[in-house]
C-alpha positions as CSV (number, residue, x, y, z in Angstrom):
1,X,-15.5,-19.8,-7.5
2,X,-17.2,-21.8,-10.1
3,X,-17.3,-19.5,-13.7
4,X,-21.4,-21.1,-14.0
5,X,-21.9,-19.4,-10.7
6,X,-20.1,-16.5,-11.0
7,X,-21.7,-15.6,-14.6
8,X,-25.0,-16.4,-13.3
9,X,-24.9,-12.9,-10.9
10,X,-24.0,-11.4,-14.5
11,X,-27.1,-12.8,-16.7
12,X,-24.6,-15.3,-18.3
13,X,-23.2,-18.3,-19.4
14,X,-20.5,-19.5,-21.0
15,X,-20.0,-23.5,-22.6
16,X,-18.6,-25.7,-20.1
17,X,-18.4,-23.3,-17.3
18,X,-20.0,-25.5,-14.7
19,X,-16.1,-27.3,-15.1
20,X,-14.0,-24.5,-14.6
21,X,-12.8,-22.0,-11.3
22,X,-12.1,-18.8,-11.4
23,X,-9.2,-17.9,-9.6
24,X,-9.0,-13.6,-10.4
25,X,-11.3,-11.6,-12.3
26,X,-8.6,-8.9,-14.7
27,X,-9.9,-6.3,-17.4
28,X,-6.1,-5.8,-18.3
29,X,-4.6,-8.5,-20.6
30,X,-1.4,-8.3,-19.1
31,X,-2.5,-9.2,-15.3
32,X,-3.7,-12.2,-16.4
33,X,-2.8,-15.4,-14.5
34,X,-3.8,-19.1,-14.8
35,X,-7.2,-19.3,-13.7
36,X,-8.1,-15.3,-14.5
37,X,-11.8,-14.5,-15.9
38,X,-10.8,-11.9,-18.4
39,X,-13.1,-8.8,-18.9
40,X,-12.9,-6.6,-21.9
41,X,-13.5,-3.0,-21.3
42,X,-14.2,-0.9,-24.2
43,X,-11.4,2.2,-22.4
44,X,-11.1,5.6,-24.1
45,X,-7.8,4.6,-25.7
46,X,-8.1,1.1,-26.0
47,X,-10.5,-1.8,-26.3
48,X,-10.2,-5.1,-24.2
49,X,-11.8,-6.9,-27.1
50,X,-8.6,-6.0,-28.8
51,X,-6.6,-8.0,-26.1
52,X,-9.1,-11.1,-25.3
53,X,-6.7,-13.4,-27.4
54,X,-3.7,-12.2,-25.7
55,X,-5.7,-13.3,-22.5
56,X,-6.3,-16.4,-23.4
57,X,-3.0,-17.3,-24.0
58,X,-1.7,-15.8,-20.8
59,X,-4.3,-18.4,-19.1
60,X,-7.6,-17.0,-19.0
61,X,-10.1,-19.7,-18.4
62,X,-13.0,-17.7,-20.5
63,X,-13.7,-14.5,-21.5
64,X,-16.6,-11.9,-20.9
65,X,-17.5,-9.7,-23.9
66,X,-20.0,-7.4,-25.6
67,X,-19.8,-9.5,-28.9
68,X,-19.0,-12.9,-29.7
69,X,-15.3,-13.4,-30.3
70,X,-13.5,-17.0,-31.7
71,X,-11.1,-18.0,-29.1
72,X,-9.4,-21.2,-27.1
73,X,-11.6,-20.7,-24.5
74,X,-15.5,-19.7,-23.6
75,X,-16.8,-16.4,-24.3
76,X,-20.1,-15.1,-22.4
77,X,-21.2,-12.1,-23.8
78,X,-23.6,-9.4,-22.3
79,X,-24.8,-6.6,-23.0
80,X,-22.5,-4.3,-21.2
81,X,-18.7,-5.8,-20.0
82,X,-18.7,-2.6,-17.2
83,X,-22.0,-3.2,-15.6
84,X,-21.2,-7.3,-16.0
85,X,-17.7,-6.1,-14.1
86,X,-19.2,-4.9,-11.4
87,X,-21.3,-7.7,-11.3
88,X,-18.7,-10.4,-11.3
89,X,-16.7,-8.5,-8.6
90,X,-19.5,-8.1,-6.1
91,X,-20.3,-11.7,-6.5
92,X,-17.0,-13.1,-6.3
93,X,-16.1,-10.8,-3.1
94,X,-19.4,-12.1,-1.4
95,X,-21.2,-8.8,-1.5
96,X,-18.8,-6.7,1.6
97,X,-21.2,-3.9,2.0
98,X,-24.2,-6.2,3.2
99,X,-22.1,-6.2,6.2
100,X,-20.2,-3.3,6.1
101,X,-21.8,-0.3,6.8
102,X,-20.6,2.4,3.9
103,X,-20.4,6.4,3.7
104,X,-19.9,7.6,-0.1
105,X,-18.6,11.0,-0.8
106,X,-19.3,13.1,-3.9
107,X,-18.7,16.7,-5.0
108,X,-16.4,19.0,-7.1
109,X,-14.2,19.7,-4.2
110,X,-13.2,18.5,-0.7
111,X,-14.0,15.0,-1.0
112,X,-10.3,13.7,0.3
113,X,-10.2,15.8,3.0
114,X,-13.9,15.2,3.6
115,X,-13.8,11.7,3.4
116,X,-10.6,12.0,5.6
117,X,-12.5,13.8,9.0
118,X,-15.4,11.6,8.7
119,X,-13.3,9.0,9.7
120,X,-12.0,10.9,12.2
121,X,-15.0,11.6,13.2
122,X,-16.4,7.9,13.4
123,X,-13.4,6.5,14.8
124,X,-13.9,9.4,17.8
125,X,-17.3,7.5,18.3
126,X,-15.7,3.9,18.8
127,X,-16.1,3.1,14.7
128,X,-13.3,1.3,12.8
129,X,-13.0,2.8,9.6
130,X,-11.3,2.1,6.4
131,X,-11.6,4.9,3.5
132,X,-10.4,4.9,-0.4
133,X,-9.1,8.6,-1.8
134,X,-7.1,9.9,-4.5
135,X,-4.2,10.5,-2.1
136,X,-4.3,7.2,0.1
137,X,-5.9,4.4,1.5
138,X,-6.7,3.2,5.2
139,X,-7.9,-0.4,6.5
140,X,-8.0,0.2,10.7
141,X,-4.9,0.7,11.6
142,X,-3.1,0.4,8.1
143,X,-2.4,3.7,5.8
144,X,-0.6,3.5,2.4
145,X,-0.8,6.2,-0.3
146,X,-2.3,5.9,-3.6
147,X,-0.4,5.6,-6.5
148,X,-3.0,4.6,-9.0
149,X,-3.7,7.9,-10.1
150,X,-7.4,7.1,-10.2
151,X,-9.6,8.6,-7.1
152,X,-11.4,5.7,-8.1
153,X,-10.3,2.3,-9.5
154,X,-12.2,-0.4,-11.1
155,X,-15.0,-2.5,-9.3
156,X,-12.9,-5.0,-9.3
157,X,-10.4,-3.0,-6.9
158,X,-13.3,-1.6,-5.0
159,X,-14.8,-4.9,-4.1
160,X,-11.8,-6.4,-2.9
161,X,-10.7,-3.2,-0.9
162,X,-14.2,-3.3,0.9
163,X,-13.7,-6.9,1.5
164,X,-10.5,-6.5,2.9
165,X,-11.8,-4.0,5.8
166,X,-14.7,-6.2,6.2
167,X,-12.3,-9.2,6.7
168,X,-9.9,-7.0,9.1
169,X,-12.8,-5.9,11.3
170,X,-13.7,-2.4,10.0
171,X,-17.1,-1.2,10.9
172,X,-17.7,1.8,8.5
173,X,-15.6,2.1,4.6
174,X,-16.0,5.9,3.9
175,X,-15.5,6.0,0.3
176,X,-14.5,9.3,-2.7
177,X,-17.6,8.3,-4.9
178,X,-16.5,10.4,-8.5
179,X,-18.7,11.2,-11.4
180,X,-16.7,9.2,-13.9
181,X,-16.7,6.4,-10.9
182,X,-20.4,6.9,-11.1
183,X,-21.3,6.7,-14.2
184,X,-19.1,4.3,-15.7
185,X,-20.8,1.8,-12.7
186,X,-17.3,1.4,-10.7
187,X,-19.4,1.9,-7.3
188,X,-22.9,-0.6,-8.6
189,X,-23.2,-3.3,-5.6
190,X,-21.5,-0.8,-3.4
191,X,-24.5,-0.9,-0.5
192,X,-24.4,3.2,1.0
193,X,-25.5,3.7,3.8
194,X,-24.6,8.0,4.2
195,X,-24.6,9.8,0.7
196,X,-22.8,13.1,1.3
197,X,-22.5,15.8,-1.0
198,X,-19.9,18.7,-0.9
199,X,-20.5,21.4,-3.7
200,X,-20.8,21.3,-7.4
201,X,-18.8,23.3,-10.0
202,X,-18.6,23.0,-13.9
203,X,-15.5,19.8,-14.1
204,X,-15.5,16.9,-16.8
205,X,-17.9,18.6,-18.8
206,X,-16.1,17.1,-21.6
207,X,-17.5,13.6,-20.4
208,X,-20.7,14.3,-18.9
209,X,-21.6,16.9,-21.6
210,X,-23.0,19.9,-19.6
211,X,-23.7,20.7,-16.2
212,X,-26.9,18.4,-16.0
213,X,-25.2,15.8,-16.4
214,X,-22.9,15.9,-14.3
215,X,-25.0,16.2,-11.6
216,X,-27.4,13.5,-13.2
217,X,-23.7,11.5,-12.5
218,X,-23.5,12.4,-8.9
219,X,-27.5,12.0,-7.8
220,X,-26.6,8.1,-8.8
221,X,-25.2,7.8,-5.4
222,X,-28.5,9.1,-3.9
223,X,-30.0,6.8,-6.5
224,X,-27.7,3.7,-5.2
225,X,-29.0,5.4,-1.0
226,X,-32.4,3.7,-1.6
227,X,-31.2,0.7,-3.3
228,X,-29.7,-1.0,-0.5
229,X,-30.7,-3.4,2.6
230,X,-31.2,-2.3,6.1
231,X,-28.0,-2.5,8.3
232,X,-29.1,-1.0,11.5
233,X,-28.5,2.5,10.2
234,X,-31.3,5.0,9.2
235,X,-30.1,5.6,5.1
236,X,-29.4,9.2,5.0
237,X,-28.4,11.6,2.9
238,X,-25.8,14.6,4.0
239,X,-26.3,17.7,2.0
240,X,-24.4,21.2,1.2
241,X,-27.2,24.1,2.3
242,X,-25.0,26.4,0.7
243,X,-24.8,24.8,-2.7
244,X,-28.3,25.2,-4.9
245,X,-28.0,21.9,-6.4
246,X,-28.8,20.3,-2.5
247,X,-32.5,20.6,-3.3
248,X,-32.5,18.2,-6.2
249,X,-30.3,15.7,-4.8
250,X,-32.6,15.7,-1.6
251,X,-35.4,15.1,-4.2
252,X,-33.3,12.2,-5.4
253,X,-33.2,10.7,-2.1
254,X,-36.7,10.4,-1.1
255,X,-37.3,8.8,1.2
256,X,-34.3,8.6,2.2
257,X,-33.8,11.1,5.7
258,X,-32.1,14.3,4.9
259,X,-29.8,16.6,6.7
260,X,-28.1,19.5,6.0
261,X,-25.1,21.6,6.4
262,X,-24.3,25.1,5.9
263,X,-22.7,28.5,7.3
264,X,-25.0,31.0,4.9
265,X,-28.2,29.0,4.3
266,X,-30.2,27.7,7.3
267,X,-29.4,24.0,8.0
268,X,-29.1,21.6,10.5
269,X,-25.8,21.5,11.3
270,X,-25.3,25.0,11.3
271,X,-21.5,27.1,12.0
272,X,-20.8,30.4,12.7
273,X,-17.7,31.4,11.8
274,X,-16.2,33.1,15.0
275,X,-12.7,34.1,14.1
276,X,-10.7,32.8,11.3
277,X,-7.1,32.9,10.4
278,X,-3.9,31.5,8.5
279,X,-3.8,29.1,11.4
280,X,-7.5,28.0,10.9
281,X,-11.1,28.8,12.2
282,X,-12.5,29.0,15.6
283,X,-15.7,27.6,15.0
284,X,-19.6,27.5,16.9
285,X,-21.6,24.3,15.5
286,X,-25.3,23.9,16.4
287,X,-27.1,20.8,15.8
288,X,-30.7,19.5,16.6
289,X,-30.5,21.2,19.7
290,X,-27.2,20.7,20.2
291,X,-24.3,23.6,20.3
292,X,-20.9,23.1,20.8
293,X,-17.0,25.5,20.0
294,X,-13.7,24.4,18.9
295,X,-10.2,25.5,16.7
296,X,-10.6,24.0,13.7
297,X,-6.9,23.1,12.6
298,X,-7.1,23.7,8.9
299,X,-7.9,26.7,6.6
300,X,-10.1,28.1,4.8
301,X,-14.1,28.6,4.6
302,X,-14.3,25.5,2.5
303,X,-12.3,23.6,4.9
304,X,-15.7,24.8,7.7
305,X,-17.7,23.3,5.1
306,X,-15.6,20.1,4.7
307,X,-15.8,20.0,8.9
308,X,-19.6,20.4,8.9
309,X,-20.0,17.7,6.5
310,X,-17.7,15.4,8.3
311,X,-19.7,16.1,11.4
312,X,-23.4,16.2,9.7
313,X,-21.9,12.6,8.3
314,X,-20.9,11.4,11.7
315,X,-24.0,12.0,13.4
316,X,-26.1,10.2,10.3
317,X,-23.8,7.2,11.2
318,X,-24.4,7.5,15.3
319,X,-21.7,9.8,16.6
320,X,-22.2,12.5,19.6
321,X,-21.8,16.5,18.2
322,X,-19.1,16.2,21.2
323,X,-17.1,13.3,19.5
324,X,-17.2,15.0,16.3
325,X,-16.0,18.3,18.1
326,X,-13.0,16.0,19.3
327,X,-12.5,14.5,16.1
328,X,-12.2,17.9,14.1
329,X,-10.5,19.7,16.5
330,X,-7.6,17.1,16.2
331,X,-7.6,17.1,12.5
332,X,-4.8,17.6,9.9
333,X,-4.3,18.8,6.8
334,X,-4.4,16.2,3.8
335,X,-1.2,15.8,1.7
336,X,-1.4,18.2,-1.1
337,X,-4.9,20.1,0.4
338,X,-3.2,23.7,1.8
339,X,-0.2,21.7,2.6
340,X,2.7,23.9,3.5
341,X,6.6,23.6,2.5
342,X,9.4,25.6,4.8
343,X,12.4,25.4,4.0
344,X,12.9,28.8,6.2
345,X,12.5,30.8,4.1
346,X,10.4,34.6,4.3
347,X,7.9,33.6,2.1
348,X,5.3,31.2,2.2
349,X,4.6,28.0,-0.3
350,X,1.5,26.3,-0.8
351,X,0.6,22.9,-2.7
352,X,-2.5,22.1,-3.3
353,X,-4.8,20.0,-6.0
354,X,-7.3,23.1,-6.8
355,X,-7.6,22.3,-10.5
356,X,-11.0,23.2,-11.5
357,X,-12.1,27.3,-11.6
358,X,-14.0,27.2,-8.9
359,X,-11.3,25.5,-6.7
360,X,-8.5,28.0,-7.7
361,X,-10.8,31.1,-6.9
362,X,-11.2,29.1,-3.4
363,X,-7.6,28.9,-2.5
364,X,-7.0,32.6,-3.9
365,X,-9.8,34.6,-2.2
366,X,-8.8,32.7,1.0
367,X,-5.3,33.5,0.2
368,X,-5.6,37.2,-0.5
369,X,-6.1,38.7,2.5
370,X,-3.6,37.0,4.2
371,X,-0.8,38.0,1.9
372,X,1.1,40.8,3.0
373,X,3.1,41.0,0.0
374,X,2.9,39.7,-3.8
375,X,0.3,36.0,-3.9
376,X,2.0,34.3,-7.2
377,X,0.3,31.0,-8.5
378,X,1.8,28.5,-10.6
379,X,-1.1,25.7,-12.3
380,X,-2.4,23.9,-15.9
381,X,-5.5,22.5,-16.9
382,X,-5.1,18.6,-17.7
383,X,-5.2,17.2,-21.3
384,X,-8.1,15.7,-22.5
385,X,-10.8,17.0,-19.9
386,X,-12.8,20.5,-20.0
387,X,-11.6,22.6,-22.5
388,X,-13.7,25.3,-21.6
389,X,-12.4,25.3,-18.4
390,X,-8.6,26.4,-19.3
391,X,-9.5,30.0,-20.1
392,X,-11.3,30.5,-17.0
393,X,-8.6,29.0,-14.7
394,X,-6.4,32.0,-16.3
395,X,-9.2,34.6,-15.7
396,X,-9.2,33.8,-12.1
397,X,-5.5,34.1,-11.2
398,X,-5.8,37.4,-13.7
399,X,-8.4,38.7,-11.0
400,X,-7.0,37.5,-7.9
401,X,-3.5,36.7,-8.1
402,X,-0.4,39.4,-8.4
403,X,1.5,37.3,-10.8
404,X,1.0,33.9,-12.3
405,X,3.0,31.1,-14.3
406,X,1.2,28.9,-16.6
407,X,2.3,25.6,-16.6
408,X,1.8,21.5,-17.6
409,X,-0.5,19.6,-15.8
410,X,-0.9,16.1,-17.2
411,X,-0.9,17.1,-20.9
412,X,-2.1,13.2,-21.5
413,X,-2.2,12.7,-25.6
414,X,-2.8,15.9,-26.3
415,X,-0.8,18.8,-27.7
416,X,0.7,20.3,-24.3
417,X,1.2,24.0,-26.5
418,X,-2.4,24.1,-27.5
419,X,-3.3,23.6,-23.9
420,X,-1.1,26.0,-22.6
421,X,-2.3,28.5,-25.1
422,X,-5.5,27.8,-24.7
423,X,-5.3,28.7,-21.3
424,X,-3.6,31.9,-21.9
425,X,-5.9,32.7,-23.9
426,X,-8.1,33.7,-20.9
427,X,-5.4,35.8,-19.5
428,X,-5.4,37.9,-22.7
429,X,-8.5,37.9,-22.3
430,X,-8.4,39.6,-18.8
431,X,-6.3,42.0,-19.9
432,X,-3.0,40.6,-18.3
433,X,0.8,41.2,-20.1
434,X,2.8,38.1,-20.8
435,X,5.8,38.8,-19.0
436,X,4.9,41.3,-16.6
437,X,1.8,39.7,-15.0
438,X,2.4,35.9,-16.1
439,X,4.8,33.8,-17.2
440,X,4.1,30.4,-20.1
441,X,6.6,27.6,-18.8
442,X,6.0,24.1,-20.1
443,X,8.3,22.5,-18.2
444,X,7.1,21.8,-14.5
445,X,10.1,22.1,-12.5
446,X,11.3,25.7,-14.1
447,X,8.2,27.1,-13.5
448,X,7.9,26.0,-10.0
449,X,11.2,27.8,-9.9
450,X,10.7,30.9,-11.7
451,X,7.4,31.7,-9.3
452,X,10.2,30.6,-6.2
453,X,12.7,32.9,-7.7
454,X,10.4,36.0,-7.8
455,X,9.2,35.5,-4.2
456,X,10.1,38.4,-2.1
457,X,9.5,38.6,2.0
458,X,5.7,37.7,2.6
459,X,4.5,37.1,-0.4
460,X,2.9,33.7,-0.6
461,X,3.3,31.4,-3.5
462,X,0.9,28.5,-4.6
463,X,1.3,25.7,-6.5
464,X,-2.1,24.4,-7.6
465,X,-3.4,20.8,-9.8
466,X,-1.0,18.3,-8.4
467,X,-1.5,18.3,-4.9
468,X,0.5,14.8,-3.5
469,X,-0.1,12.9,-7.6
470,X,3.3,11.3,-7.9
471,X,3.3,11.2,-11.4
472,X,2.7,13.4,-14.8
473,X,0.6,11.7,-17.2
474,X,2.6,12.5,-20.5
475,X,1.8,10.6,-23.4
476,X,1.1,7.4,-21.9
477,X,3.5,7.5,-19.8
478,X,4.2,8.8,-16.1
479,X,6.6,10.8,-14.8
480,X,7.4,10.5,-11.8
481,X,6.4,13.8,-9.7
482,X,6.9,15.7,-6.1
483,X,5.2,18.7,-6.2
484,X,6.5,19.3,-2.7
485,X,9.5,17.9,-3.3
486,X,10.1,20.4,-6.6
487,X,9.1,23.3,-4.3
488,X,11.8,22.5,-1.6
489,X,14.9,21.8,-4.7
490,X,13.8,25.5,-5.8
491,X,13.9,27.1,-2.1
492,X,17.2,25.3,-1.5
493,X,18.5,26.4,-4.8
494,X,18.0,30.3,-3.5
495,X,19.7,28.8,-0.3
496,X,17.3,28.2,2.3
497,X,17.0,24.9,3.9
């Protein structure tokens, strides 16, 4: 594409860009290639301004930036390199979601396995779907796992995943839409058709500032609702009944068409939890008029609430309360979300990516009364996010689990003893003994094992913060990481397998 062109959809213009093509668009010095627009992204660690001459020398043709900058080659500069980011990808992708119709997921929790059964659920109704998520990524009939560590990656990668399902024949991109991915403009030009929003918790407070904010982060995707063109699909937003917040984010939307999901509150797409189990839930769903049964395959209350999204989603987009029944009735369980690992042994093991307070006390009050024996947890709190968060992780498995080991997460660039400390601080706090009721390991692996050693016949033990992440950020490095695969060296250790 021509660089005059492509700037234009920014607000820019750069000397002699009428002359030159752009080839790539890159934000990262080093992917640069001959014919690459480089972007520089002021990071939290590190500024691309820093790394525009670098750029150029790898080949970047010109150079968008927030400040002028004296270089071999043309610099535009705006006002903000993110929004202008978003701008260049969306332009130089031809705009996918003007064609492709587009579901966006946001919420504290569920949001994989969410964005997971709506697929399901569209794909039951003739649909073929592509999704993004922080474990993998699907375009029709192609799966591969994520190994970005980033739920959400740059516009740039968003763009040219969505045009890629366009292009391959998808029908419907269900998207993970974060706060960070929000409101750092990763998702601008992405055209939603379904909002959908799961639950909201206190989680990156130490970005968005308080709770507000947060939430100010995720209503931008009931902001971005309104914002788009008509695609033959009523613009709707899919709400949690059972969360408070739902009332403002319907607000948000107006006039967008509402509906809403729930097992307390009154909703539209209402379930009544019939019998639930280790093995799942058996399930009645009524909606508009509609009633339907079925065995939902996969754990836990918030799992019903994941379901009813899914199927409040599915029915925005076109499908039959009978194909969504189908759909969730066949689902599986997400890598890393309640996923199991038997080795045959007496005991159970559980990883999963609860990582926030609210998540934790999810997984142990659904835990609980299904353990017969001791419930022993093993999780961190990540380096540089919510501090305040850290104590209270510890308070919960104080209350609800029988023993607990306190452990790295992805320490990042901060001091991994004051984080561990500063978790066990809220331990102390609950009145638990070091030693008798928890356990301080650093190191990953020996913690994994020392909660595996102490596991006696049916107790259940659960490894929570990782999920299926293949790495531990460290530093600025990554380790590579298996929290499944940890779990299984520690059962085969004691001999099973």
């Amino acid at each position: 594409m021509r660089l005059a062109a492509l700037l234009a959809a920014a607000g820019a213009t750069a000397p002699g860009a009428e002359r030159l093509d752009v080839r790539h668009i890159v934000y990262d010095s080093r992917q640069v290639t001959e014919g690459s627009l480089f972007v520089a992204i002021k990071g939290f660690h590190r500024d691309g301004h820093d790394h525009a001459a670098d750029a150029v020398d790898r080949g970047a043709i010109a150079v968008v930036a927030e400040r002028p900058l004296e270089l071999g080659a043309p610099v535009a500069v705006v006002a903000d390199t993110r929004t202008a980011l978003a701008d260049l990808a969306a332009e130089f992708y031809d705009h996918p979601t003007r064609r492709l119709r587009l579901v966006g997921v946001t919420g504290t929790d569920g949001k994989t396995t969410t964005v997971h059964l709506i697929s399901d659920v569209l794909e039951a109704s003739g649909q073929r779907t592509g999704y993004a998520t922080t474990v993998d990524f699907k375009v029709c009939d192609h799966t591969w796992k994520n190994e970005t560590r980033q739920t959400t990656q740059e516009a740039v990668e968003v763009q040219e995943f969505l045009a890629e399902l366009a292009i391959a024949g998808g029908t419907w991109g269900v998207i993970e839409a974060t706060s960070h991915s929000l409101a750092l403009r990763k998702l601008r030009h992405c055209d939603v058709d379904v909002a959908v929003f799961t639950n909201l918790s206190p989680e990156h407070l130490d970005f968005h500032g308080t709770l507000q904010g947060y939430l100010e982060a995720k209503a931008i995707l009931f902001d971005e609702l309104l914002r788009g063109q008509d695609k033959g699909v009523r613009k709707t937003a899919v709400l949690n009944a059972d969360d408070p917040h739902w009332s403002y984010l319907a607000g948000r939307a107006e006039p967008a068409r509402v509906i809403t999901y729930g097992v307390d509150a009154l909703a539209d797409v209402q379930a009544e939890i019939l019998v639930a189990d280790a093995a799942g839930s058996r399930l009645a769903i009524e909606a508009f008029g509609a009633r339907t049964e079925l065995d939902l395959p996969l754990v836990g209350r918030f799992n019903v609430q994941n379901a009813l999204a899914a199927c409040a989603a599915g029915i925005a987009a076109g499908a039959t309360l009978e194909q969504a029944r189908g759909a969730l009735a066949r689902a599986t369980p997400v890598a890393g979300r309640m996923e199991r690992v038997d080795e045959g042994q007496p005991f159970e093991v559980i990883v999963d990516y609860a990582h926030t307070p609210a998540s934790l006390e999810k997984v142990l009050s659904l835990l609980r009364p299904l353990t017969e024996g001791r419930l022993i947890a093993v999780f961190g709190s990540a380096g540089e996010r919510d501090r305040e968060k850290r104590p209270k992780m510890a308070g919960v498995a104080a209350r609800l689990a029988d023993f607990f080991v306190i452990t790295e997460e992805d320490p990042r660039l901060e001091d991994p003893v004051k984080i561990l400390r500063e978790i066990e601080a809220g331990a102390v706090a609950a009145g638990a003994r070091e030693g008798n009721d928890y356990l301080v390991i650093d190191d990953r692996t020996a913690a994994i094992a020392a909660a595996i050693s102490r596991a006696e016949p049916c107790d259940i033990v659960v490894l929570c913060g990782k999920g299926d992440e293949a790495s531990i950020i460290a530093g600025e490095e990554k380790r590579p990481w298996d929290e499944a695969g940890a779990a299984r060296d520690a059962l085969r250790a004691r001999g099973f397998g």
